[in-house]
DODO-878018 format. One record per atom (N, C-alpha, C, O): residue in one letter; x, y, z; atom name; residue number from 0. Coordinates in Angstrom, 1 decimal. Layout:
[site A, [X, Y, Z], CA, NUM]
...
END
This chain:
[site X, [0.8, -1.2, 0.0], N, 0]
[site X, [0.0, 0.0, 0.0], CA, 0]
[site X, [0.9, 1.3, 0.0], C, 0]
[site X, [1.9, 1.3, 0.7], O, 0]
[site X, [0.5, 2.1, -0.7], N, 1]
[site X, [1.2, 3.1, -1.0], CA, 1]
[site X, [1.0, 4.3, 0.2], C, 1]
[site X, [-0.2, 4.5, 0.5], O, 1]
[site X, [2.1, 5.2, 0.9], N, 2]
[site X, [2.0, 6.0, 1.9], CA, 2]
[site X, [2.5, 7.4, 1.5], C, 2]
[site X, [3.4, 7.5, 0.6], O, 2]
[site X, [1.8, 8.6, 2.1], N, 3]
[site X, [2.2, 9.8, 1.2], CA, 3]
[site X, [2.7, 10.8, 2.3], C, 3]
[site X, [2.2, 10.8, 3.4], O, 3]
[site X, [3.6, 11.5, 2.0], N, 4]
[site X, [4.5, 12.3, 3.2], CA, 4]
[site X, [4.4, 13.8, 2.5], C, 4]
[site X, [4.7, 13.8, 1.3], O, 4]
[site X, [4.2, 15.2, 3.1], N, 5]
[site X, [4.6, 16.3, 2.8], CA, 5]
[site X, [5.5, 17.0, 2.9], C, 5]
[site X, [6.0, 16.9, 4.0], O, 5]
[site X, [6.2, 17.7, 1.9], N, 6]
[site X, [7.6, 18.2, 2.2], CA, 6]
[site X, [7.5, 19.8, 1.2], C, 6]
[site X, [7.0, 20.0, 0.1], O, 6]
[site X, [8.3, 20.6, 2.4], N, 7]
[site X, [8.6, 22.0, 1.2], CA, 7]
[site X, [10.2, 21.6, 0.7], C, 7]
[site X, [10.9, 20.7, 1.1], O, 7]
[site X, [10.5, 22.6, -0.2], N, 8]
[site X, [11.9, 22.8, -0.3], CA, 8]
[site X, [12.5, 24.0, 0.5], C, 8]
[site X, [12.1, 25.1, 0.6], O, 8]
[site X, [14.0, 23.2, 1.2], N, 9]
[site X, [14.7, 24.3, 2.1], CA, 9]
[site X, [15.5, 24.8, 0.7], C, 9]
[site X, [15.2, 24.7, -0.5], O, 9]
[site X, [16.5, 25.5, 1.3], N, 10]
[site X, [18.0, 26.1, 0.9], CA, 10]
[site X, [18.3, 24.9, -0.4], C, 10]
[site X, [18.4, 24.9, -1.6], O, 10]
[site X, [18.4, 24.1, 0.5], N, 11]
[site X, [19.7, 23.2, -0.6], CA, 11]
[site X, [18.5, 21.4, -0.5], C, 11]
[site X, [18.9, 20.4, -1.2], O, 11]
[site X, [17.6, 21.3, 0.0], N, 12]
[site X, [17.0, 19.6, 0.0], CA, 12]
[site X, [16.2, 19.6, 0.6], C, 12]
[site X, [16.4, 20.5, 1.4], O, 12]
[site X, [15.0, 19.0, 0.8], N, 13]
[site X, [13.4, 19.0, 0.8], CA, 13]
[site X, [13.3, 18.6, 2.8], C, 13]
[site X, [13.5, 17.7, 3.6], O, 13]
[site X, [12.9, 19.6, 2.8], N, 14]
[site X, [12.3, 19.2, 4.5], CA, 14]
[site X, [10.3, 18.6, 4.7], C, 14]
[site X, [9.2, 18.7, 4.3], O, 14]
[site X, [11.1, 17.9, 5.7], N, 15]
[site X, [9.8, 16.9, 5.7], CA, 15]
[site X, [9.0, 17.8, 7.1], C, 15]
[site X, [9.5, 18.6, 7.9], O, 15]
[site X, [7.4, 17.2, 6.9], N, 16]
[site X, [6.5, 17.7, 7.6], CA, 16]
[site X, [6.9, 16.3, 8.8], C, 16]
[site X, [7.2, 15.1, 8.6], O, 16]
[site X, [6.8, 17.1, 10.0], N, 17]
[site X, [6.3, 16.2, 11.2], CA, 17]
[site X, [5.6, 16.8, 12.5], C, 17]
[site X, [5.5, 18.1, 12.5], O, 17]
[site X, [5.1, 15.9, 13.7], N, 18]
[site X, [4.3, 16.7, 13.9], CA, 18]
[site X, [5.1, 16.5, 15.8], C, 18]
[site X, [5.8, 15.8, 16.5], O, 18]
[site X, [4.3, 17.8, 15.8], N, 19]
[site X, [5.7, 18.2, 17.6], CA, 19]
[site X, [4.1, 18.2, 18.6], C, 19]
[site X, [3.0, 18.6, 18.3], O, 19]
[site X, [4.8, 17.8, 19.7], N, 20]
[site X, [3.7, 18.0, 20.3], CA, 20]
[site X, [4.5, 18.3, 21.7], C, 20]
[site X, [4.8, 17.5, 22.6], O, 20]
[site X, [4.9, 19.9, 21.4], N, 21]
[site X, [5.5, 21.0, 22.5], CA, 21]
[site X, [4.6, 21.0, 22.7], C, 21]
[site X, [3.9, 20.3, 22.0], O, 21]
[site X, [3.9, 22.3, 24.2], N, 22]
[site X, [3.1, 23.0, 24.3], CA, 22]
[site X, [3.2, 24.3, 23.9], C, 22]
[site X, [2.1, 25.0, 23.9], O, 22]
[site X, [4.6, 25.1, 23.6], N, 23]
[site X, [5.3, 26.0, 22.9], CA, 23]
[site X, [5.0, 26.0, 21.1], C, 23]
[site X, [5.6, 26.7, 20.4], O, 23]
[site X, [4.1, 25.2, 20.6], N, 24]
[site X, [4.9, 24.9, 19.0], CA, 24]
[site X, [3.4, 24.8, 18.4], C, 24]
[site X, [2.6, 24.3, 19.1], O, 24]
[site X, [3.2, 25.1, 17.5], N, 25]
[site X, [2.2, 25.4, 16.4], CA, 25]
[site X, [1.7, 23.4, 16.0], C, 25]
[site X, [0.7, 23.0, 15.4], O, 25]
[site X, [2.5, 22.9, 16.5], N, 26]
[site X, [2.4, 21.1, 16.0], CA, 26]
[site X, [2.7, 21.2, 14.0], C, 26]
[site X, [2.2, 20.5, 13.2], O, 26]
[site X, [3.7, 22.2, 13.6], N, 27]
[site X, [4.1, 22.2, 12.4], CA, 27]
[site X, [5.3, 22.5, 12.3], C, 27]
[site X, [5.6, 23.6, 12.4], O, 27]
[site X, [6.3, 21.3, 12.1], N, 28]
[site X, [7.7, 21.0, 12.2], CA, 28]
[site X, [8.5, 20.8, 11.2], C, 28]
[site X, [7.7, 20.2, 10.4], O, 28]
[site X, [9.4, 20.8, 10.7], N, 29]
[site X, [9.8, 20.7, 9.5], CA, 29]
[site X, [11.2, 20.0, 9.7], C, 29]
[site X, [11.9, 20.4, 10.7], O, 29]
[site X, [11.9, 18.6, 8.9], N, 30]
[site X, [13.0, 17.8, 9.0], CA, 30]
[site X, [13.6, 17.7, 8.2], C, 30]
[site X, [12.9, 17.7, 7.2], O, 30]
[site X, [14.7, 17.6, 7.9], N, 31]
[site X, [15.7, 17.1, 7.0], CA, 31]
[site X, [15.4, 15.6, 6.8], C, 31]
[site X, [15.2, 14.9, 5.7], O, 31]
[site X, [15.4, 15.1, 8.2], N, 32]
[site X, [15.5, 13.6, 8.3], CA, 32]
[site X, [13.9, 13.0, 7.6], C, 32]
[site X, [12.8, 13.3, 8.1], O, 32]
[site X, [14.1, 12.4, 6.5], N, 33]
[site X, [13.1, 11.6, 5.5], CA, 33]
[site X, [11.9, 10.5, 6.8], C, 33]
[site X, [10.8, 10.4, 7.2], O, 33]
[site X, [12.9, 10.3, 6.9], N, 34]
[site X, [12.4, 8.8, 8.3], CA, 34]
[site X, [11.3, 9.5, 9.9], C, 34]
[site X, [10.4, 9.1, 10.7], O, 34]
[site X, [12.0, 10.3, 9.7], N, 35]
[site X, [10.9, 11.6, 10.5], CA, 35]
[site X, [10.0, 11.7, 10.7], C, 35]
[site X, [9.4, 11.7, 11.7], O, 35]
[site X, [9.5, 12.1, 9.1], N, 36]
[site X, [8.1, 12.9, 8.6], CA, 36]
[site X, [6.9, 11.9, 9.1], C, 36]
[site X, [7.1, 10.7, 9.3], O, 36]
[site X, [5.7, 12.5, 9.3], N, 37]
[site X, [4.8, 11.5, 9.6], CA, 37]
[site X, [4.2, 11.3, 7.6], C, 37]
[site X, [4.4, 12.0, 6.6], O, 37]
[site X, [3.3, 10.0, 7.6], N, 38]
[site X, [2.8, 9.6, 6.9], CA, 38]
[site X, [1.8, 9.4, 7.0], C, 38]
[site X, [1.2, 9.1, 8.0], O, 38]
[site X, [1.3, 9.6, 5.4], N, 39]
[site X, [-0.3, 9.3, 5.4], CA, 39]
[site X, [-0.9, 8.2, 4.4], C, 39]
[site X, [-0.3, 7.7, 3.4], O, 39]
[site X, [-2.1, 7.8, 4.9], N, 40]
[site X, [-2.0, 6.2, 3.6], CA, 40]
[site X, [-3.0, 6.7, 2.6], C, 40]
[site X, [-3.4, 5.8, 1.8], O, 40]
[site X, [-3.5, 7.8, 2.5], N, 41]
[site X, [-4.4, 8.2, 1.5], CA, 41]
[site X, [-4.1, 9.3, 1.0], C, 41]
[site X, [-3.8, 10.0, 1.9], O, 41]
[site X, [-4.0, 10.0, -0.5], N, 42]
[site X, [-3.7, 10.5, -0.9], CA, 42]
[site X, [-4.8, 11.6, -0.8], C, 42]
[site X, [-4.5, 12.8, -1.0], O, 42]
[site X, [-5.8, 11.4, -0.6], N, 43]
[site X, [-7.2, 12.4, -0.2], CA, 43]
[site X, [-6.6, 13.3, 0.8], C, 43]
[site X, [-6.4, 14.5, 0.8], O, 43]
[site X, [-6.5, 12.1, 2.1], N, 44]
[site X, [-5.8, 13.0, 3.4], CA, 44]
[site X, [-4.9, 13.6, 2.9], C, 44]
[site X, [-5.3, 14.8, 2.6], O, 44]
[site X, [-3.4, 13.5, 2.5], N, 45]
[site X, [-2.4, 14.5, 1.9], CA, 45]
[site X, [-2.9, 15.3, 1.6], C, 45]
[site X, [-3.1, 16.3, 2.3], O, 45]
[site X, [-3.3, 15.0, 0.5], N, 46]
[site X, [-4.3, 16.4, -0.8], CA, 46]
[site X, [-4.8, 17.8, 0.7], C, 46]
[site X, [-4.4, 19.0, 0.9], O, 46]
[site X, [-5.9, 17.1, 1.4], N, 47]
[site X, [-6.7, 17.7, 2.5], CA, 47]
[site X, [-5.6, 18.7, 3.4], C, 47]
[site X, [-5.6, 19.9, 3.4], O, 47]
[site X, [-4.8, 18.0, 4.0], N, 48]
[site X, [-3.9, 18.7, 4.8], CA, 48]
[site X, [-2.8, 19.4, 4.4], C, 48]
[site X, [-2.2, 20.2, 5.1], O, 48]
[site X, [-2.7, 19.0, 3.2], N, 49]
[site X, [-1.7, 19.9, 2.9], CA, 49]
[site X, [-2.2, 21.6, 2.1], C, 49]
[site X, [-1.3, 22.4, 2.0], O, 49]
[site X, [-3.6, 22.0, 1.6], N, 50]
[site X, [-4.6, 23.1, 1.8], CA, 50]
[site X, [-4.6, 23.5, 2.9], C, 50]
[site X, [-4.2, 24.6, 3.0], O, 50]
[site X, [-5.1, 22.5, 4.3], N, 51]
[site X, [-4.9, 22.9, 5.3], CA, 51]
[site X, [-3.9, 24.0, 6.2], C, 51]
[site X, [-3.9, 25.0, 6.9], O, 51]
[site X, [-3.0, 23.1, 5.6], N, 52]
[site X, [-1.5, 24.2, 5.9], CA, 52]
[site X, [-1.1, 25.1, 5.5], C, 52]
[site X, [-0.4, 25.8, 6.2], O, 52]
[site X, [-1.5, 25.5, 3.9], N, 53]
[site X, [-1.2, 27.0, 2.9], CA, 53]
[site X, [-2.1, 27.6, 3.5], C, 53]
[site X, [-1.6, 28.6, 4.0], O, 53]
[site X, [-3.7, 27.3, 3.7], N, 54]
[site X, [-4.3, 28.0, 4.4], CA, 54]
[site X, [-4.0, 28.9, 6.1], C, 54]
[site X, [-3.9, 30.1, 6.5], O, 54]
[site X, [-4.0, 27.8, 6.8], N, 55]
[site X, [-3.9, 28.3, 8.1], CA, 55]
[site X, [-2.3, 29.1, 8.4], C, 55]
[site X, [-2.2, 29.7, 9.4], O, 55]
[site X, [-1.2, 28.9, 7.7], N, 56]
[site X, [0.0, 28.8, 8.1], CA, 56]
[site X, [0.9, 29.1, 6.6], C, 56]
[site X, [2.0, 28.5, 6.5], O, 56]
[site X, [0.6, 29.7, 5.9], N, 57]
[site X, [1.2, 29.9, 4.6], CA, 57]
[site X, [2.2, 29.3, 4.3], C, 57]
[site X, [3.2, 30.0, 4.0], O, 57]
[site X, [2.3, 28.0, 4.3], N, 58]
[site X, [3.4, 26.8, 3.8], CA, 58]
[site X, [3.0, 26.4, 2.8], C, 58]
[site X, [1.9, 25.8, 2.8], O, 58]
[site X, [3.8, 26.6, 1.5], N, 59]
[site X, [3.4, 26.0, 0.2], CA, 59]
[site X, [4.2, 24.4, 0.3], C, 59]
[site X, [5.4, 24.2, 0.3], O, 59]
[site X, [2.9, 23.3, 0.5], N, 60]
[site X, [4.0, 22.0, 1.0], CA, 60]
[site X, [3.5, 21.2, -0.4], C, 60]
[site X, [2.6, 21.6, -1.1], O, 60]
[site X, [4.2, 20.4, -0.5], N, 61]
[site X, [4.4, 19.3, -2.0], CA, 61]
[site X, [3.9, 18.0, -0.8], C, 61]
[site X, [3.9, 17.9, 0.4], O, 61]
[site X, [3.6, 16.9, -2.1], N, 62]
[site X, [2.9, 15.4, -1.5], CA, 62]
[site X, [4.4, 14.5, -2.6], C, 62]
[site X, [4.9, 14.4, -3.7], O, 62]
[site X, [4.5, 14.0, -1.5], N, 63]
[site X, [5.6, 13.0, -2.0], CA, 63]
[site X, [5.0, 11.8, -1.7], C, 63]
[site X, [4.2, 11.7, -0.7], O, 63]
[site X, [5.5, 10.5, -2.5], N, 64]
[site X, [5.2, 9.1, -2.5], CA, 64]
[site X, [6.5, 8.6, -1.1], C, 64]
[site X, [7.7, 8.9, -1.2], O, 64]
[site X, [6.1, 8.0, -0.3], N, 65]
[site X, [7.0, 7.3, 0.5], CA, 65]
[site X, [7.2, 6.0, 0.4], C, 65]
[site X, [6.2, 5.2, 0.8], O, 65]
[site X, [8.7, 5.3, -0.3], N, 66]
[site X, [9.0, 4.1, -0.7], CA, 66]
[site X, [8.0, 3.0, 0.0], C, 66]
[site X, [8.2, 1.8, -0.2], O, 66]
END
């Protein structure tokens, strides 16, 4: 089954979405590390949350396939 992960582009290589659960932090984290990022198993949810995020939080995020 196919899983789908969000990522913007940094500087120099693609930072992955994950999620923090400070009580300081928005729960919108960004990683270098691939293995990180949370995943999603439907491409609907991606699609959904990643509007989510341009909207609430002006992050233009991309839907990547996770091996």
């Amino acid at each position: 089954m196919s899983r789908y992960s969000l990522f913007r582009w940094g500087k120099t290589s693609p930072e992955y979405l994950m999620a923090a659960y400070e009580p300081d932090c928005s729960g919108i984290v960004f990683t270098s590390c691939k293995e990180d990022a949370c995943h999603y198993v439907t491409i609907e949810k991606a699609c959904a949350l990643a509007k989510q995020i341009r909207s609430l939080h002006g992050y233009e995020v991309f839907i990547g396939l996770v091996g």
